[in-house]
FIROZA-743806 format. One record per residue: x, y, z of N, C-alpha, C in turn; residue in three letters; residue number from 1. Coordinates in nm, 2 decimals, decimal comma, padded with zeros to 4 digits. Atoms other than C-alpha are relative to their C-alpha. Layout:
REM residues N
> X; Y; Z; X; Y; Z; X; Y; Z; ALA; NUM .
...
***
This chain:
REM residues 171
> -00,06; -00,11; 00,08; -12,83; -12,58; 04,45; 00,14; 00,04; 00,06; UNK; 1 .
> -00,17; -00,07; -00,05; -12,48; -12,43; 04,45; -00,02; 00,11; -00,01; UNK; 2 .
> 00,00; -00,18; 00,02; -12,34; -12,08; 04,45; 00,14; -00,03; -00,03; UNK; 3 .
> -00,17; 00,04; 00,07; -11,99; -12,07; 04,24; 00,05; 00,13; 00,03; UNK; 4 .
> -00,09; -00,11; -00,03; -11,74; -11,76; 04,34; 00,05; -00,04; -00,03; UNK; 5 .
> -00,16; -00,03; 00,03; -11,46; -11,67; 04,16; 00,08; 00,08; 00,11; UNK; 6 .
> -00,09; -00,07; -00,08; -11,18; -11,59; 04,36; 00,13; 00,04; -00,07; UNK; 7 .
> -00,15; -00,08; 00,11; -10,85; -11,37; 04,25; 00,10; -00,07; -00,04; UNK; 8 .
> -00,09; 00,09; 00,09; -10,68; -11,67; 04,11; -00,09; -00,03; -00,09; UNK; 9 .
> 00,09; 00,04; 00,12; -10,81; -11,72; 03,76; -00,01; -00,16; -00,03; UNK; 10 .
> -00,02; 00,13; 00,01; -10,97; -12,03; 03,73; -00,01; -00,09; 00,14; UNK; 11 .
> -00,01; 00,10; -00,08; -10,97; -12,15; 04,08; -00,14; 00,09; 00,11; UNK; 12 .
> 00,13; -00,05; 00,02; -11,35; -12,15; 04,19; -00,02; -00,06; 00,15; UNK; 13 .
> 00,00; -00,02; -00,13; -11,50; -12,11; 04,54; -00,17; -00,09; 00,02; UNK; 14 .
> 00,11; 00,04; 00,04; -11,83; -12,36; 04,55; -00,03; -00,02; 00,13; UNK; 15 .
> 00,07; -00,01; -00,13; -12,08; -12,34; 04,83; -00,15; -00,12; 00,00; UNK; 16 .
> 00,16; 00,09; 00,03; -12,35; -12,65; 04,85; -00,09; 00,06; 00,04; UNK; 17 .
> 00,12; 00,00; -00,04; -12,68; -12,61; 04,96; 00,04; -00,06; 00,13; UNK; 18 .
> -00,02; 00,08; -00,09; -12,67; -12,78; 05,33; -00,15; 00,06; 00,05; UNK; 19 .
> 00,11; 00,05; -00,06; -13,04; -12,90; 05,45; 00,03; -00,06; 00,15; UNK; 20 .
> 00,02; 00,03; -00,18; -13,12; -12,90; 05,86; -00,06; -00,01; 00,03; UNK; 21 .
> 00,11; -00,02; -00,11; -13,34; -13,05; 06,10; 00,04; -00,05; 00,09; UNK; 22 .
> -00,04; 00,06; -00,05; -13,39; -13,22; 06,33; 00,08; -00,13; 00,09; UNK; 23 .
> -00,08; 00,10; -00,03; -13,21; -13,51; 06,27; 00,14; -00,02; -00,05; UNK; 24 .
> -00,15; 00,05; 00,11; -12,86; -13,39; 06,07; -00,03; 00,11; -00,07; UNK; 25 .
> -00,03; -00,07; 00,13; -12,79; -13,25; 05,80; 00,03; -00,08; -00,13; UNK; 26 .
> 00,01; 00,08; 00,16; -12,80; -13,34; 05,42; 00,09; 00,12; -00,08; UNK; 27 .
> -00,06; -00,09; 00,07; -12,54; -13,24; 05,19; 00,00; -00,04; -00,18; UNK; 28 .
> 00,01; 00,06; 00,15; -12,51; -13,31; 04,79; 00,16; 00,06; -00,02; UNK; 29 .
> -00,05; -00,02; 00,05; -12,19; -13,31; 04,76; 00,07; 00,02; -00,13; UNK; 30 .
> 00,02; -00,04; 00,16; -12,18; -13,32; 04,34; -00,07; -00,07; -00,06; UNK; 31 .
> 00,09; 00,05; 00,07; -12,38; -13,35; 04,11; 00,06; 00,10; -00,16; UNK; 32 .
> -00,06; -00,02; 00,14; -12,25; -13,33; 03,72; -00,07; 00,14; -00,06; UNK; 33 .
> 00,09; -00,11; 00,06; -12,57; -13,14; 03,57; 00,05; 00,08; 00,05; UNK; 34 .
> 00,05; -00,16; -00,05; -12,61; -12,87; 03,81; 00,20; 00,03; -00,01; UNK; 35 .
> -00,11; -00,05; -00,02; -12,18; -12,85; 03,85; 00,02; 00,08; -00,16; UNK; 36 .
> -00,05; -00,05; 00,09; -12,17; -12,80; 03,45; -00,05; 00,12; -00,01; UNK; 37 .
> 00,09; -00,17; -00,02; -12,42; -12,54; 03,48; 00,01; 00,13; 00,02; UNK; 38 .
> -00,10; -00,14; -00,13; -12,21; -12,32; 03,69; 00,10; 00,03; -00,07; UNK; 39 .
> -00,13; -00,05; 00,11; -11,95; -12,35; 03,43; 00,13; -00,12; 00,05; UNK; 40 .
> -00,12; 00,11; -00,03; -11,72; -12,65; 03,62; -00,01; -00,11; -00,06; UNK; 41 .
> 00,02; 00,12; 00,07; -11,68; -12,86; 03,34; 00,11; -00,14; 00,00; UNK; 42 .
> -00,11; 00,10; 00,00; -11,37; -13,08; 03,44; -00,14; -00,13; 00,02; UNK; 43 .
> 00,05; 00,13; -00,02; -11,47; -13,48; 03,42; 00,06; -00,05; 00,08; UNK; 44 .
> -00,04; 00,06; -00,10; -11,40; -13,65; 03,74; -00,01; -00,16; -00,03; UNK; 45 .
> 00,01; 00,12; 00,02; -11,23; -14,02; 03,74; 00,06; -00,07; 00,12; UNK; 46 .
> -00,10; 00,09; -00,12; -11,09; -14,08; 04,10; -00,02; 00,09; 00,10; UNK; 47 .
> 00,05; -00,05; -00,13; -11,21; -13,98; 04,45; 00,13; -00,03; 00,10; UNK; 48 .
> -00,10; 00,07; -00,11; -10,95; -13,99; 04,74; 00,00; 00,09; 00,07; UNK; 49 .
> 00,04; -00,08; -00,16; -10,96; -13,90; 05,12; 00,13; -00,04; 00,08; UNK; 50 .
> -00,13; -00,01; -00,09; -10,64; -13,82; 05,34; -00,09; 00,03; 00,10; UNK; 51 .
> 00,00; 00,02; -00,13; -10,66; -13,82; 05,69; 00,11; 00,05; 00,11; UNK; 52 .
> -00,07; -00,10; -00,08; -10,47; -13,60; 05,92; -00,05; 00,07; 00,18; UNK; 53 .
> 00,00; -00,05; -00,12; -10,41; -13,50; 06,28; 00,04; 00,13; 00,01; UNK; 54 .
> -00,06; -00,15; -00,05; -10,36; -13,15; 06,45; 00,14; 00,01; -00,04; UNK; 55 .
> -00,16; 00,04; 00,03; -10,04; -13,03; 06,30; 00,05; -00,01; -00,12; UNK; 56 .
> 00,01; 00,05; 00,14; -10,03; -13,20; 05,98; 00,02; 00,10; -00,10; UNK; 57 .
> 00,01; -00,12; 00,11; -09,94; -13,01; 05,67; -00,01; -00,07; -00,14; UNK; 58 .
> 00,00; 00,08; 00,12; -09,97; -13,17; 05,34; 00,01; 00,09; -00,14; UNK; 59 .
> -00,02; -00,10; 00,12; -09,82; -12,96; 05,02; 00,10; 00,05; -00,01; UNK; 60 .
> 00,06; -00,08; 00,08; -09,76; -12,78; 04,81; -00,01; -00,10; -00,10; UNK; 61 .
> -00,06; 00,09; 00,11; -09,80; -13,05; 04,55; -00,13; 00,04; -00,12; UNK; 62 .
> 00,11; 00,00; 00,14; -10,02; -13,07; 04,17; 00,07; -00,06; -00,10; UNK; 63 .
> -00,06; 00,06; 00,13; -09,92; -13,19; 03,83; -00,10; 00,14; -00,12; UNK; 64 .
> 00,02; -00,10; 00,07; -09,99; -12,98; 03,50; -00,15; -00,06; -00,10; UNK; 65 .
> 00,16; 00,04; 00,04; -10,32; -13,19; 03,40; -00,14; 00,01; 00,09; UNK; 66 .
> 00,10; 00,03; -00,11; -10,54; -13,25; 03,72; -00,10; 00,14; 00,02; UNK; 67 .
> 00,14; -00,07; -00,10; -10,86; -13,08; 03,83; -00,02; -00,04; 00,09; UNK; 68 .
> 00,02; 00,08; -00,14; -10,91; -13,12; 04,17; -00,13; 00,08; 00,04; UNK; 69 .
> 00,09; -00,08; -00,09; -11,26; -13,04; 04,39; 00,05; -00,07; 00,17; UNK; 70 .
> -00,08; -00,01; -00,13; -11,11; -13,01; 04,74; -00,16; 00,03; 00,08; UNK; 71 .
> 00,14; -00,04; -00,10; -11,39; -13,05; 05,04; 00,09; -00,08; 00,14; UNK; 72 .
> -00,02; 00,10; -00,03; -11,36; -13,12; 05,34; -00,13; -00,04; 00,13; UNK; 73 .
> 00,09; 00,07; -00,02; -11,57; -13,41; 05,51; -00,02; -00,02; 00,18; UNK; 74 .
> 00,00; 00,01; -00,12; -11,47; -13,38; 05,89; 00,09; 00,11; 00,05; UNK; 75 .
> -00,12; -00,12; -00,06; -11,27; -13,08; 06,10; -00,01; 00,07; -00,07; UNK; 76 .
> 00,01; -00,15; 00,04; -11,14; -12,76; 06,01; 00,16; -00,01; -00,05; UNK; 77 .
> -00,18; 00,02; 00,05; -10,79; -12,74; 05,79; -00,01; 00,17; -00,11; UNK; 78 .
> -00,06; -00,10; 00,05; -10,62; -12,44; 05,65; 00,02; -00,01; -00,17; UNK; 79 .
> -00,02; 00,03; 00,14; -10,61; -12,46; 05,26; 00,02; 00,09; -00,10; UNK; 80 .
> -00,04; -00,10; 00,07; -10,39; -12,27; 05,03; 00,00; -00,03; -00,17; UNK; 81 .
> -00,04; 00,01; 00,16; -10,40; -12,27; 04,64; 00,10; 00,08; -00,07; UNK; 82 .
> -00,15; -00,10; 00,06; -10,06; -12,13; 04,45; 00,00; -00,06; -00,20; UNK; 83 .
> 00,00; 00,01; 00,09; -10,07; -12,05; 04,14; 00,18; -00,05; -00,04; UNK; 84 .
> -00,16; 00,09; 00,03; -09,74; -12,26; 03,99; 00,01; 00,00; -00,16; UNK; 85 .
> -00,06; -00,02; 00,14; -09,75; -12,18; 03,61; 00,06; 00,09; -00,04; UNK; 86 .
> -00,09; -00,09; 00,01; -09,46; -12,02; 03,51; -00,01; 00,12; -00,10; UNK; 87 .
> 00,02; -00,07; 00,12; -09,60; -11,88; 03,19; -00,08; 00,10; 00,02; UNK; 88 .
> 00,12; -00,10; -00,05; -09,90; -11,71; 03,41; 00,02; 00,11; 00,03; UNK; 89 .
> -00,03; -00,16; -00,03; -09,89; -11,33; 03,47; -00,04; -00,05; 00,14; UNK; 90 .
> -00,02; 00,05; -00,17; -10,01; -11,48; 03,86; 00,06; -00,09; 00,01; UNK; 91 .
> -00,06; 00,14; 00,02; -09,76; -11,75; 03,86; 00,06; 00,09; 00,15; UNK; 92 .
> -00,06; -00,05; -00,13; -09,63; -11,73; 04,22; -00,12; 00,04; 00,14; UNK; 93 .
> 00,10; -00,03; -00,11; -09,98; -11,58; 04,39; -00,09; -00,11; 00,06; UNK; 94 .
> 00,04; 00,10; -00,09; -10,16; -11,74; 04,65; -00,16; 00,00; 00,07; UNK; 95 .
> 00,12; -00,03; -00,06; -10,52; -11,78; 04,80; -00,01; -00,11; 00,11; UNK; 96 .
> 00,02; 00,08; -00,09; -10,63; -11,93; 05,10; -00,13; 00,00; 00,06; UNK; 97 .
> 00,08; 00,03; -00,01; -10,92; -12,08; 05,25; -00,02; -00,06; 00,17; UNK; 98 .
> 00,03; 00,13; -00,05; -11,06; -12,25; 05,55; -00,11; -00,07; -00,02; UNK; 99 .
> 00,09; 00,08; 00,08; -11,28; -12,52; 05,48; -00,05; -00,12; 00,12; UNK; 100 .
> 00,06; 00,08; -00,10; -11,50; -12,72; 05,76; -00,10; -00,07; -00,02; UNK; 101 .
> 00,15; 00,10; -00,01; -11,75; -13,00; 05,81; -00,12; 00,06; 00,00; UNK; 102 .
> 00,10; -00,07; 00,05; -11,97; -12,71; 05,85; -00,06; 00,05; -00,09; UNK; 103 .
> 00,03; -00,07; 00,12; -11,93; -12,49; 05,57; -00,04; -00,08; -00,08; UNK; 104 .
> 00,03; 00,09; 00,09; -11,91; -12,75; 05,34; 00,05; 00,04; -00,11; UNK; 105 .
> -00,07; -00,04; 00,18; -11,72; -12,56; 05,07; 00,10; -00,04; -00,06; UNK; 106 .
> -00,08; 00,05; 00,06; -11,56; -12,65; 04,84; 00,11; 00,08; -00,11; UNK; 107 .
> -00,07; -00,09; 00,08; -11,25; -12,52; 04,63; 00,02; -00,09; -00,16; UNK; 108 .
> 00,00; 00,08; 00,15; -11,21; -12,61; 04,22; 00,15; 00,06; 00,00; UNK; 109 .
> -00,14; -00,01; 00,01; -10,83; -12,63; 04,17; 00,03; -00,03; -00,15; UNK; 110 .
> -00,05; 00,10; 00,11; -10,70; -12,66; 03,81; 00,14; -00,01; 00,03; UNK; 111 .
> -00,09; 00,11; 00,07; -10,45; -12,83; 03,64; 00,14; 00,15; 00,01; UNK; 112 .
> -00,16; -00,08; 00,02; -10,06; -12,62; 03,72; 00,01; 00,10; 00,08; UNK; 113 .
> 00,04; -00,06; -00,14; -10,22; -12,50; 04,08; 00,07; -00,11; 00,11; UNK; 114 .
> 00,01; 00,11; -00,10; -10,08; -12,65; 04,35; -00,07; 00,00; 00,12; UNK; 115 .
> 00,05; -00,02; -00,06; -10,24; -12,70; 04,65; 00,05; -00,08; 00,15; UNK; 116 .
> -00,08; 00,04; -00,08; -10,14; -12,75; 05,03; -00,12; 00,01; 00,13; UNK; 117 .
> 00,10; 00,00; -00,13; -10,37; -12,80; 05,38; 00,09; -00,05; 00,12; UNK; 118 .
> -00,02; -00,01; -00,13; -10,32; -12,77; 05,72; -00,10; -00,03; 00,10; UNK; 119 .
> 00,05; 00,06; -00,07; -10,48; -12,98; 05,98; -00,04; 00,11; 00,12; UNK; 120 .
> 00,03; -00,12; -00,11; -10,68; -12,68; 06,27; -00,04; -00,11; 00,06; UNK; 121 .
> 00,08; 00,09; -00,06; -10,87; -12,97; 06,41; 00,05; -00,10; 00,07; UNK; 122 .
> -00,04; 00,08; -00,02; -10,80; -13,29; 06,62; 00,04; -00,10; -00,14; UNK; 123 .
> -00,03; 00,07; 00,12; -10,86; -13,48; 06,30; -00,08; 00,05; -00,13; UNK; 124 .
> 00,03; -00,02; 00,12; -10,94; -13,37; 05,92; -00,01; -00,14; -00,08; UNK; 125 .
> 00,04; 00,05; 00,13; -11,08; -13,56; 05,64; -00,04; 00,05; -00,06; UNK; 126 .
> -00,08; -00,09; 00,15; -10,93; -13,42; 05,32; -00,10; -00,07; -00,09; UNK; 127 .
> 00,07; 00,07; 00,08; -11,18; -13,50; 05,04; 00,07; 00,04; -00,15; UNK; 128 .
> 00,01; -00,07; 00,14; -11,11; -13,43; 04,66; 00,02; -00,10; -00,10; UNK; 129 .
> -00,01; 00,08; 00,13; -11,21; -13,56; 04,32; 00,09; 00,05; -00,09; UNK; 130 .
> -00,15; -00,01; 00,09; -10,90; -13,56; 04,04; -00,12; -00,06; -00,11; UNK; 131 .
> 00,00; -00,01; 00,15; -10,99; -13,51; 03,66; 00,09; -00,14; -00,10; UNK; 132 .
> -00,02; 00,12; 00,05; -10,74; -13,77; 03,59; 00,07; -00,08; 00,13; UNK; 133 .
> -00,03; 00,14; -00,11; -10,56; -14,10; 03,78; 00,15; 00,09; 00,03; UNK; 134 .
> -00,11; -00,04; -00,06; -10,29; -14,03; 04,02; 00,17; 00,00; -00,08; UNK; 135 .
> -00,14; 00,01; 00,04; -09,95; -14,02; 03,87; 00,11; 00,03; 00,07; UNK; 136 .
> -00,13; -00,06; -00,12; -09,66; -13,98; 04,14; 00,07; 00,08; -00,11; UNK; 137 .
> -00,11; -00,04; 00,13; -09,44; -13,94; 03,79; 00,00; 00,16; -00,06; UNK; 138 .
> 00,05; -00,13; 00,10; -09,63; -13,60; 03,70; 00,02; 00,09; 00,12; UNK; 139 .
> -00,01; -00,06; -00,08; -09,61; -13,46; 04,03; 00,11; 00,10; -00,03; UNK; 140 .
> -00,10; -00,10; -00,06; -09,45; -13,13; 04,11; -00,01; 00,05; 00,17; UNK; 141 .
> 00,03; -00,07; -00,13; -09,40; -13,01; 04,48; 00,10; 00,12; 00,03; UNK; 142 .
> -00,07; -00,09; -00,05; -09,27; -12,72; 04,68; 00,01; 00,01; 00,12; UNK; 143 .
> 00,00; -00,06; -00,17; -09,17; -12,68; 05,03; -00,10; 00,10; 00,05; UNK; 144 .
> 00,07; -00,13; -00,04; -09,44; -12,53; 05,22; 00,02; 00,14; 00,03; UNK; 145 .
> -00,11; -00,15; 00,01; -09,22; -12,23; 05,29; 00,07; 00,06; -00,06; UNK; 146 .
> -00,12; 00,04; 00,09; -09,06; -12,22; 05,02; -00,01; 00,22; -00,01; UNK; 147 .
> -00,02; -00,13; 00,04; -09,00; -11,79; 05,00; -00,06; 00,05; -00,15; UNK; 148 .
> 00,03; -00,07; 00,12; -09,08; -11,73; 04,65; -00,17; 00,03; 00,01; UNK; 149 .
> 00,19; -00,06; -00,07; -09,49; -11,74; 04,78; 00,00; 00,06; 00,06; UNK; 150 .
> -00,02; -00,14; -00,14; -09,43; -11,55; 05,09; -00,17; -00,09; 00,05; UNK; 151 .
> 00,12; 00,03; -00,06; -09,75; -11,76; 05,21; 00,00; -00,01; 00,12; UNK; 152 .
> 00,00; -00,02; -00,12; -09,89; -11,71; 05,54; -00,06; -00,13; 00,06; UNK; 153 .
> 00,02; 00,17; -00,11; -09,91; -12,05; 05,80; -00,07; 00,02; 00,12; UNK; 154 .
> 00,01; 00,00; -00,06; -10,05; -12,03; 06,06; 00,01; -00,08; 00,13; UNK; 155 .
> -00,10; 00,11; -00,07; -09,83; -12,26; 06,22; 00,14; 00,05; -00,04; UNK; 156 .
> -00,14; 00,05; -00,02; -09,46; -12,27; 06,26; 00,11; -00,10; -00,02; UNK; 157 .
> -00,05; 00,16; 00,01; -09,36; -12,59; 06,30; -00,08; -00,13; -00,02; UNK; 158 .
> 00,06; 00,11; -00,01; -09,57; -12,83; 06,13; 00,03; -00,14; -00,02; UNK; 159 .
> -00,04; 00,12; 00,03; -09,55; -13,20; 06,11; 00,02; -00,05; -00,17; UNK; 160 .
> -00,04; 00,08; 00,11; -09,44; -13,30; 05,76; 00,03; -00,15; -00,03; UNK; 161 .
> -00,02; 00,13; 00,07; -09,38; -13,62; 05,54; 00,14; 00,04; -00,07; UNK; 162 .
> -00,13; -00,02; 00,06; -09,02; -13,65; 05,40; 00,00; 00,08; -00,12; UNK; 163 .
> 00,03; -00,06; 00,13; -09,17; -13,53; 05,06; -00,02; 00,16; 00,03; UNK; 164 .
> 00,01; -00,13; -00,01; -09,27; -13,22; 05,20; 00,12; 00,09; 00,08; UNK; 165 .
> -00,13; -00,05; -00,07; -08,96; -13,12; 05,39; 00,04; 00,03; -00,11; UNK; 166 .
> -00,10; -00,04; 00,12; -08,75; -13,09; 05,03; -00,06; 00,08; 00,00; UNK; 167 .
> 00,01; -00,13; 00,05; -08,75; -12,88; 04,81; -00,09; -00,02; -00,15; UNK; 168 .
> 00,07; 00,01; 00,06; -08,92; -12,81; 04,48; 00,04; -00,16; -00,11; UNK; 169 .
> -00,10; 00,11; 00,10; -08,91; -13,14; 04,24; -00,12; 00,01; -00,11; UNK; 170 .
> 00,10; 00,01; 00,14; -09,05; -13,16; 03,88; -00,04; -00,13; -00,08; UNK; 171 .
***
């Protein structure tokens, strides 16, 4: 079973698995279609992909104006912010944040004209999330993690970026 929370971005959904213990581990179900439509998460997932990150690491603010994304993550503890980025939105500009660990197991539902950005707390993170449709570099938008018009809070200073994330916004 799950447990789905709305959180104060419309549309961007807060999912909690079930996680089974004894004593040999733990069992998780990461998704399952039925029970997700159930809940009301009806995007169609067609492409799985896992980033990997050290202490430090920042990765974002990026999205495109189609994608669904389910964000988990599968190892460590990372900082994870969702920004609403549709300009037409009455919350266009607000921000929520999360952390998200091998423990909890939760998971965030990101739509389509949300970007989304993480930050590595851990030695090492593995970033999980399934995409609605196939990657498109071409559709991408990003924004400087700092970019002032969010006012988002870091909890870092100086993180390690990728050239992509140093600029500035691109459409």
């Amino acid at each position: 079973m799950i447990e789905v929370t709305r959180t104060k971005l419309e549309g961007v959904l807060l999912v909690k698995p079930s996680i089974n213990e004894d004593f040999r581990g733990k069992y998780v179900e990461t998704y399952n279609e039925e029970e997700y439509r159930a809940k009301g998460i009806a995007a169609h997932f067609v492409q799985d992909d896992i980033s990997v990150s050290s202490r430090g690491v920042l990765r974002g603010i990026h999205g495109d104006k189609t994608t669904w994304k389910l964000i988990s993550c599968l190892r460590g503890r990372f900082y994870f912010v969702v920004v609403n980025c549709d300009e037409t939105s009455p919350q266009f500009r607000e921000w929520e944040s999360f952390v998200l660990t091998e423990e909890n197991q939760w998971q965030v539902l990101v739509p389509p004209k949300f970007g989304n950005a993480h930050l590595a707390l851990s030695d090492e993170i593995v970033f999980h999330y399934k995409q609605s449709t196939y990657y498109d570099p071409g559709s991408q938008f990003s924004y400087r993690w700092d970019d002032p018009q969010f006012g988002i809070w870091w909890p870092i200073k100086n993180p390690l970026l990728s050239p992509r994330d140093e600029g500035k916004k691109r459409d």
